[in-house]
C-alpha positions in Angstrom: 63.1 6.7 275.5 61.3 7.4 271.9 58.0 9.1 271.0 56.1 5.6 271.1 58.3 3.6 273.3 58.6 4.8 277.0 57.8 8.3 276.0 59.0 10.9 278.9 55.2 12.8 277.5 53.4 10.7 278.9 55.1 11.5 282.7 55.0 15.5 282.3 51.4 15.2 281.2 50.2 13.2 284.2 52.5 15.3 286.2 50.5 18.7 285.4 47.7 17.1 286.0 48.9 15.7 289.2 49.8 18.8 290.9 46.5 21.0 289.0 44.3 22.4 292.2 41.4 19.9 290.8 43.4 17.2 290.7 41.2 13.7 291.6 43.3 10.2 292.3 41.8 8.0 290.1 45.3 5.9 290.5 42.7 2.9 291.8 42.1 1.8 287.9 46.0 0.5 287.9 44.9 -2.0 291.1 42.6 -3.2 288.2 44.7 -3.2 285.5 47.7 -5.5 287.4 45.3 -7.8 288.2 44.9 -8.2 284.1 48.4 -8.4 283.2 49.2 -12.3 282.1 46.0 -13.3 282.2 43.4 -13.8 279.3 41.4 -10.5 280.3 43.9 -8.7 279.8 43.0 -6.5 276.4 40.7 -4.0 278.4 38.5 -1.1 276.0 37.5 1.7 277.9 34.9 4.2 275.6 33.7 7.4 277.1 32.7 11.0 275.3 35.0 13.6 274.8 36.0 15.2 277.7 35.6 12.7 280.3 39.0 11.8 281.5 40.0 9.2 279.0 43.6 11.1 277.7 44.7 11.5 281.5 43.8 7.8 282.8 46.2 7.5 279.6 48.9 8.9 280.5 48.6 7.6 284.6 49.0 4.7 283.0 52.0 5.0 280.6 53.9 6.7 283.7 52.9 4.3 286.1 54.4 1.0 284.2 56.9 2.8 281.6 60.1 0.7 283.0 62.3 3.6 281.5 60.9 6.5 283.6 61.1 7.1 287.5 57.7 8.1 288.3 57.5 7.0 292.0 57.8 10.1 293.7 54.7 11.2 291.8 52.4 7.9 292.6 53.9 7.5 296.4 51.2 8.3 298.6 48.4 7.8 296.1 45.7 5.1 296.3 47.8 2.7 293.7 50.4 2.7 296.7 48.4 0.8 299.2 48.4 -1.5 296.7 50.6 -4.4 297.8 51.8 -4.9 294.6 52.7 -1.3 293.8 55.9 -1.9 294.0 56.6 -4.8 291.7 54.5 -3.0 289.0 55.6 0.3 289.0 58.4 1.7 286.3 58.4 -2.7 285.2 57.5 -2.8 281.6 58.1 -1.1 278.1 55.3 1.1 277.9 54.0 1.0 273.8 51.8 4.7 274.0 50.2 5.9 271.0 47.9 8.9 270.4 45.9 8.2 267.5 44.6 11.3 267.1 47.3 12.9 266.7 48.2 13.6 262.4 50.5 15.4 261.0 49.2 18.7 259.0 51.1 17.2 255.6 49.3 14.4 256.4 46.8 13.3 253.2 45.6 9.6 252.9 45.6 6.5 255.0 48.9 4.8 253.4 51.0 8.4 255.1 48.6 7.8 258.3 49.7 4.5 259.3 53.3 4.8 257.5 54.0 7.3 260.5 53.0 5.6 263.1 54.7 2.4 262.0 57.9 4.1 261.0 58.0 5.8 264.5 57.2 2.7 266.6 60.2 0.6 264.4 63.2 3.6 265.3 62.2 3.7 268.5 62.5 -0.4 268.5 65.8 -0.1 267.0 67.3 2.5 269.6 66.5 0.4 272.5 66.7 -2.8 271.6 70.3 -2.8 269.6 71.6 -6.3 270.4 68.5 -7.7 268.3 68.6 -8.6 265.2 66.1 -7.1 263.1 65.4 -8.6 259.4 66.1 -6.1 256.8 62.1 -5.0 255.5 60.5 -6.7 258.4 57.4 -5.6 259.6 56.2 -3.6 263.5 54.9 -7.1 264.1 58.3 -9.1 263.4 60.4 -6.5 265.0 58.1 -6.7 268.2 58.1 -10.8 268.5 61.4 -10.9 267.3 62.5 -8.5 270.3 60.1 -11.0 272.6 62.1 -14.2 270.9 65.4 -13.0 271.5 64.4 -10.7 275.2 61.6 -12.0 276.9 60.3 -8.9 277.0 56.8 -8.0 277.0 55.2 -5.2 276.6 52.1 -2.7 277.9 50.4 -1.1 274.9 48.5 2.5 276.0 46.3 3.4 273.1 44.4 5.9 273.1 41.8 7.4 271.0 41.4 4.4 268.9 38.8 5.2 267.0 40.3 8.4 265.6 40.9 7.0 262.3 36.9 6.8 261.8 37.0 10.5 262.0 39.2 11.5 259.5 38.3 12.8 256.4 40.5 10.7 254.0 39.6 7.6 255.4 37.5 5.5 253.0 35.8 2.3 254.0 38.3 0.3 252.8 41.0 2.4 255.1 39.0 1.1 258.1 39.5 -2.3 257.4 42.7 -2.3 256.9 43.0 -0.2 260.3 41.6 -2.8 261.9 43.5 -5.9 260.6 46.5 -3.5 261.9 45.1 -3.1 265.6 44.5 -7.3 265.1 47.8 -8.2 264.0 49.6 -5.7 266.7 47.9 -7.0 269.0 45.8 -10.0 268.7 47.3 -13.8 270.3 50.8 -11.8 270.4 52.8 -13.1 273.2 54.9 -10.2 273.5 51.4 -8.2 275.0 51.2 -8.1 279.1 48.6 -5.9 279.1 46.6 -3.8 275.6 44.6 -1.3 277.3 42.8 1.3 275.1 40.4 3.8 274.9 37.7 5.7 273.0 34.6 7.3 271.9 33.2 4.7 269.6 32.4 0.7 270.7 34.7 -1.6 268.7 33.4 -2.8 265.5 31.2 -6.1 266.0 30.0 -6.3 262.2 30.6 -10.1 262.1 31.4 -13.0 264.6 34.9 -12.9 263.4 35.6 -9.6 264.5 39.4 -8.4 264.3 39.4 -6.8 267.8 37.4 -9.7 269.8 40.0 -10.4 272.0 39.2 -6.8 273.7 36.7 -6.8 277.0 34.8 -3.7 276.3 33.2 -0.5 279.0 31.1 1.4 277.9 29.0 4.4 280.5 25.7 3.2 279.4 26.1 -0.8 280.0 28.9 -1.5 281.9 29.4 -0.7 285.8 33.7 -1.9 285.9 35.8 1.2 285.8 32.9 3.6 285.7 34.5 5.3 288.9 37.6 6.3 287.0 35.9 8.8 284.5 34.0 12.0 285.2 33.3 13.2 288.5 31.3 11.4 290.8 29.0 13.7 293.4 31.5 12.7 296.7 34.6 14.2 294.4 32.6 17.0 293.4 31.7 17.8 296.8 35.3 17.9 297.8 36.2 20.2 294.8 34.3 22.3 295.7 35.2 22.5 299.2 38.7 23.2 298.0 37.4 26.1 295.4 35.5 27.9 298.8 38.8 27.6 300.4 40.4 29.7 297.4 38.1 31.9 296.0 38.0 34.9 297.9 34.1 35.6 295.8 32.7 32.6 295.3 30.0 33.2 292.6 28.5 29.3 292.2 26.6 27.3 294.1 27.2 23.3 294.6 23.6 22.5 293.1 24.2 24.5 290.3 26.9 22.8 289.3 24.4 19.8 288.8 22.0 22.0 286.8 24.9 22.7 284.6 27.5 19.5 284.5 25.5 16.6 285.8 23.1 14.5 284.3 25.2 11.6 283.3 25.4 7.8 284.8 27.4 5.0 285.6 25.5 1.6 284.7 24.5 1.0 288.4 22.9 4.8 288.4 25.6 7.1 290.3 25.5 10.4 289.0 28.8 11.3 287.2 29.8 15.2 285.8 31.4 16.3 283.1 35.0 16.4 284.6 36.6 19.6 282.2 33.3 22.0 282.3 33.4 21.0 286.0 37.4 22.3 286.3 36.7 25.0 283.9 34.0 26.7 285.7 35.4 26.2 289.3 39.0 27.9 287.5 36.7 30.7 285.7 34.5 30.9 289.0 31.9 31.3 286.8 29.0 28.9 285.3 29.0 28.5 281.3 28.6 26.3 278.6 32.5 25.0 278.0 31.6 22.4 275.7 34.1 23.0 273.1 34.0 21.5 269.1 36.3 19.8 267.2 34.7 18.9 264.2 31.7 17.7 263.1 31.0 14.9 265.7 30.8 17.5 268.0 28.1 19.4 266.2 24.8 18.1 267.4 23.5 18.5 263.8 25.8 16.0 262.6 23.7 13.2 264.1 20.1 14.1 263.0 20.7 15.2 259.7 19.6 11.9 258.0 16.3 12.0 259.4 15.7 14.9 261.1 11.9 14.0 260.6 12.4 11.0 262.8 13.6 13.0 265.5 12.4 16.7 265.4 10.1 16.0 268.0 12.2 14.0 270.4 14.2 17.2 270.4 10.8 19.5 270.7 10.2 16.9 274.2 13.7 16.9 275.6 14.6 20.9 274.9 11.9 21.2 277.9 13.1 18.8 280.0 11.1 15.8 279.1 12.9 11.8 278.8 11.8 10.1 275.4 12.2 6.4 275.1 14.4 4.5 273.4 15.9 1.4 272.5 19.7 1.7 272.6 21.1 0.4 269.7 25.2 -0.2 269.5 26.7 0.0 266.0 29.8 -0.6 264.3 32.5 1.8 264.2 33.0 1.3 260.7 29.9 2.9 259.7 28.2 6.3 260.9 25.6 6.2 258.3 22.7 6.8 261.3 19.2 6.7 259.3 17.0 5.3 262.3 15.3 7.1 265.0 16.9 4.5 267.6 20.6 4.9 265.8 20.6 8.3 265.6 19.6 8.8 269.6 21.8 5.9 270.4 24.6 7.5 269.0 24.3 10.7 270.7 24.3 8.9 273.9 27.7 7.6 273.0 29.4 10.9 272.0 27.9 13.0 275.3 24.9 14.7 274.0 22.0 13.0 275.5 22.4 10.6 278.6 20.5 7.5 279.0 19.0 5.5 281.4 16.2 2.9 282.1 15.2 2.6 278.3 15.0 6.5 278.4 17.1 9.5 276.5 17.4 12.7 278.0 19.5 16.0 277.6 21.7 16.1 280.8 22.3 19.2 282.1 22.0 22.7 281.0 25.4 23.2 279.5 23.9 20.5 276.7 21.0 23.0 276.8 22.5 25.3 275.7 23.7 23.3 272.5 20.8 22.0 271.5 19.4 25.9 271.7 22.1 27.4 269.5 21.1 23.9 266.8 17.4 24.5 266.9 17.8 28.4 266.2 20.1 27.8 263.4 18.7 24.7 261.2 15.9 25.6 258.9 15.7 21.9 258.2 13.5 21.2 262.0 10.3 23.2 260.9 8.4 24.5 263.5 10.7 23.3 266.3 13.1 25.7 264.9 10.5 28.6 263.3 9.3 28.5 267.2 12.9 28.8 268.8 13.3 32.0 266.9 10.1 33.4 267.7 11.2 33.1 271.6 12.7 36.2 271.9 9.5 38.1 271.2 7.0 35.2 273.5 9.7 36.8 276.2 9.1 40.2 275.3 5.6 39.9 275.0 5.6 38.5 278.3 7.7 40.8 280.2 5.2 43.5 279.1 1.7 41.8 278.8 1.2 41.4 275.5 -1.3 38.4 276.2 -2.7 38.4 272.5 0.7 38.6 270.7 1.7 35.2 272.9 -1.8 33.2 271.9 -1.1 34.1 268.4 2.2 33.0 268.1 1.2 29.5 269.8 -1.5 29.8 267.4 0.0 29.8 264.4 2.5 27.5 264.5 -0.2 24.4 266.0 -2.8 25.2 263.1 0.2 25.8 260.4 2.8 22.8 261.5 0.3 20.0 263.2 3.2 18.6 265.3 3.1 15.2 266.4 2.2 16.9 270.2 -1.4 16.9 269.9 -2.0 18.8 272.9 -3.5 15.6 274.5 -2.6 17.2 278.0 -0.7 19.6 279.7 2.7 17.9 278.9 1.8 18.0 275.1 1.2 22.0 275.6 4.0 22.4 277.8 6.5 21.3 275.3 5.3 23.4 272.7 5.3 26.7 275.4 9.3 25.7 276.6 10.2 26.3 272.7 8.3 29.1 272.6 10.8 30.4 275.7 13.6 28.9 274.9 15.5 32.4 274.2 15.0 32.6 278.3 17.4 30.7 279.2 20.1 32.8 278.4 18.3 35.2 281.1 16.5 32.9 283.5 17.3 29.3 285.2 13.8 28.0 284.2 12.6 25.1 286.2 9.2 23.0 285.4 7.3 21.8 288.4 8.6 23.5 290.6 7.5 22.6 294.2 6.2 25.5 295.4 3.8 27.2 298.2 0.9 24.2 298.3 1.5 22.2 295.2 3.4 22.5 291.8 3.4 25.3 289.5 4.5 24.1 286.1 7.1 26.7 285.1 9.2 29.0 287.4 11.4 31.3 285.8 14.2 32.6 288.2 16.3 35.6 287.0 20.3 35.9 286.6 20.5 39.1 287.4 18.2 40.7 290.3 17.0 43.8 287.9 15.0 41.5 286.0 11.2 39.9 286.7 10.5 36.5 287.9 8.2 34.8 286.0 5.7 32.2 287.2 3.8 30.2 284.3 0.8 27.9 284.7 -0.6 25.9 281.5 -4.1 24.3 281.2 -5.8 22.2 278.3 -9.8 22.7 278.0 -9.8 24.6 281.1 -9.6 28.8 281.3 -6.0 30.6 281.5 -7.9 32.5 283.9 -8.2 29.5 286.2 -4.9 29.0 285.5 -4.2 32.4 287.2 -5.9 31.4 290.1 -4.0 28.5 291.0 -1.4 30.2 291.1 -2.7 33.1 293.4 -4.7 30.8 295.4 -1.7 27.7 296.1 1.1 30.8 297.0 3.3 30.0 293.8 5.0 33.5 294.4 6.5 32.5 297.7 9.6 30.9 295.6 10.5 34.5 295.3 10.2 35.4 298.6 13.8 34.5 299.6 12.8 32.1 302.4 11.8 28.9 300.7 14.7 28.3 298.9 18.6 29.5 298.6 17.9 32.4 295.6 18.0 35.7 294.5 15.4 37.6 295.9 12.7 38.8 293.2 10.3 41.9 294.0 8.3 41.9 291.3 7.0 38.7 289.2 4.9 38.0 286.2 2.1 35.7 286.3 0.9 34.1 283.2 -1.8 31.4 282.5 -2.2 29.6 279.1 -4.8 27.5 278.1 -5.9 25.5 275.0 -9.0 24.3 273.7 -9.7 21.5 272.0 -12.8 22.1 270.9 -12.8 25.1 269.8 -8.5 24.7 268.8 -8.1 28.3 270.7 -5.0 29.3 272.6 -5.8 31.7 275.0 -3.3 33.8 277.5 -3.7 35.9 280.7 -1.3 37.7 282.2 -1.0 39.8 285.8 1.7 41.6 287.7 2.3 40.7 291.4 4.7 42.1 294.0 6.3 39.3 296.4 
């Protein structure tokens, strides 16, 4: 065994995960995968966001067909062994696994990158393959047909995070190509490869109709329905995770829906809801609901996308921090270059890397975790104008509320619709109601805010529920050339405040809630606000 070549890591990886309290068989993918092996589909390119599962499928797979490791006991009884061919495959091939991600901290340009990995592969070639002989200077790729010429042997190649190298600061333009023609000579028309299976964030480079990497069949989330099932959590797994976490937590302190609110929000091509898998784990572990999304550089900062035209996008961002879908037109572009200048490429792009989800032609912010992120982004860039001037003015719209200042609220959304003159023209409710959401975006951190409700005898069109029971619900009603007094009335006279009573729906009872109307006129450009206290 060697660090590349049937690597024992790969088996004591799985195996944690395989005996975790969370743990999901996914082993159905390796059904799939045999099927591939020896036939011309069989260079398979899974890409998925960070944190969805793509590094453990990985490593299933490496133990699973590693030839060198005995990894039966941990497979027998899974779904892969009702397989028929379970047998046959399992422990049957040289298992090539490589980690690009994975750098060493001395590690400064492309030329030490690459030397590494190719240095490693060749002694590990060496050790287990002594009766070849191996030309003195040859290259990965002689040593590996050589090895086939001599053996017969063939080999599965487990590469994951492909696309790591597009990450890395040192790597230049030129770098990339010369990564690829490395990936294509590995790999490409090579008869020692049964099966090339690899994963990442990125969609392979299609710059040109000669691609390097065209012999790879790609999945993506957004366009492809094949082996969606086999990352994230679907709702059916979820469900039975979280029948196992009431078995074990002795205080249960989250509810199944609200694990949606916070973790859901993605989809598989043919629209089944999928969860982000870790957050999911983490919470269910912490028994507690939070915002686990965790950085690792700049492609996980949100800011990262928008920065080259954060004009084009400001207000997509305004619409879709209150809930709100914008459309789009989902672009796919090469790996080689992140230079994102266009509305549609920037959005695109976020789809691919987890931030926004898409669906039907339409971008959205999934759940509240992501929420949460693009809160922290819009208080902290200067560079989004009023959307972020208005974020940080939310703490005091709360405050105002919470004690009925009505005229400090109107002025605030005064100011910033005569001063920034923001694309929402106030055409209608929705127009006002995105503005209002920024302008209580701080809330979130002390209410699960929900828009249109359903509620007593209609829909009220914000509900704010508190986290903690010492605090006031809230109960918010917009109007455009209408009064915000009549916006108080329909909320008194259609029973809004009934959510609070504690026998509509499954939440914390609220005895005291805050009812606020705002309206806008378009004539006259006024913003006007009422506020009244009720008891439920």
């Amino acid at each position: 065994m060697g660090l590349y070549l049937d690597s024992s890591d790969s088996l004591t990886l799985y195996k944690k995960i395989r005996d975790s309290k969370w743990y999901i068989d996914k082993t159905e993918i390796l059904s799939e995968l045999i099927d591939r092996i020896g036939t011309t589909e069989n260079y398979i390119c899974v890409t998925r966001p960070r944190r969805f599962g793509k590094t453990v499928a990985a490593n299933m797979i490496a133990a699973y067909f590693s030839q060198n490791l005995d990894s039966k006991a941990i497979f027998d009884g899974s779904k892969i062994s009702e397989n028929p061919n379970y047998d046959k495959f399992i422990n049957s091939y040289h298992v090539i696994s490589i980690d690009f991600s994975k750098i060493d901290d001395m590690c400064q340009n492309y030329d030490q990158y690459i030397s590494t990995i190719k240095d490693i592969l060749v002694n590990d070639l060496y050790n287990a393959f002594p009766e070849v002989q191996f030309r003195e200077g040859s290259s990965v790729v002689e040593d590996l047909r050589k090895i086939f010429d001599c053996t017969g042997t063939q080999f599965v190649f487990v590469l994951d995070e492909w696309d790591a190298v597009f990450h890395m600061s040192f790597i230049g333009a030129e770098d990339r190509a010369r990564y690829l023609l490395f990936l294509r000579n590995l790999l490409k028309d090579q008869a020692y490869v049964a099966l090339a299976y690899m994963t990442g964030i990125l969609p392979i480079a299609k710059y040109s109709s000669g691609s390097e990497l065209n012999m790879f069949l790609e999945y993506t989330m957004a366009l492809e329905e094949r082996f969606s099932k086999y990352f994230g959590f679907l709702q059916n797994e979820v469900d039975e995770l979280y029948r196992r976490y009431l078995k074990l937590e002795s205080n249960p302190r989250i509810a199944l829906e609200d694990l949606g609110k916070w973790y859901d929000g993605y989809h598989t091509f043919a629209g089944d809801r999928v969860y982000n898998p870790r957050s999911v784990v983490v919470a269910l572990t912490n028994n507690n609901l939070g915002n686990y999304w965790t950085s690792a550089g700049p492609y996980d900062e949100i800011f990262y996308y928008i920065k080259n035209n954060v004009n084009g996008v400001k207000d997509d961002l305004a619409r879709m921090i209150t809930g709100d879908k914008v459309r789009c037109e989902a672009k796919e572009y090469a790996a080689t270059s992140m230079n994102l200048k266009t509305r549609d490429e920037i959005l695109s792009a976020m789809v691919v890397y987890g931030f926004l989800s898409y669906a039907d032609g339409f971008v959205m912010i999934p759940n509240q975790e992501l929420m949460g992120q693009f809160a922290d982004m819009l208080e902290k860039e200067e560079s989004l104008g009023y959307v972020h001037r208005l974020a940080l003015e939310s703490e005091k719209v709360l405050e105002a509320t919470l004690t009925g200042e009505e005229n400090t609220i109107a002025q605030i959304l005064e100011e910033f619709h005569d001063t920034e003159a923001p694309i929402l023209m106030y055409n209608n409710e929705s127009d006002l109601s995105a503005i209002v959401n920024l302008a209580y975006l701080s809330a979130r951190d002390r209410y699960d805010v929900q828009r249109e409700d359903k509620s007593g005898k209609g829909f009220v069109d914000f509900i704010f529920y508190p986290r903690r029971k010492e605090e006031l619900g809230i109960i918010l009603e917009l109007k455009v050339d209408d009064s915000a007094d009549n916006a108080l009335k329909q909320i008194k006279d259609k029973n809004y405040v009934q959510r609070f009573k504690g026998k509509v729906a499954d939440r914390q009872e609220v005895k005291e809630v805050v009812l606020v109307g705002i309206s806008y006129d378009k004539f006259s450009k006024k913003h006007t606000c009422r506020i009244e206290m009720e008891y439920v």
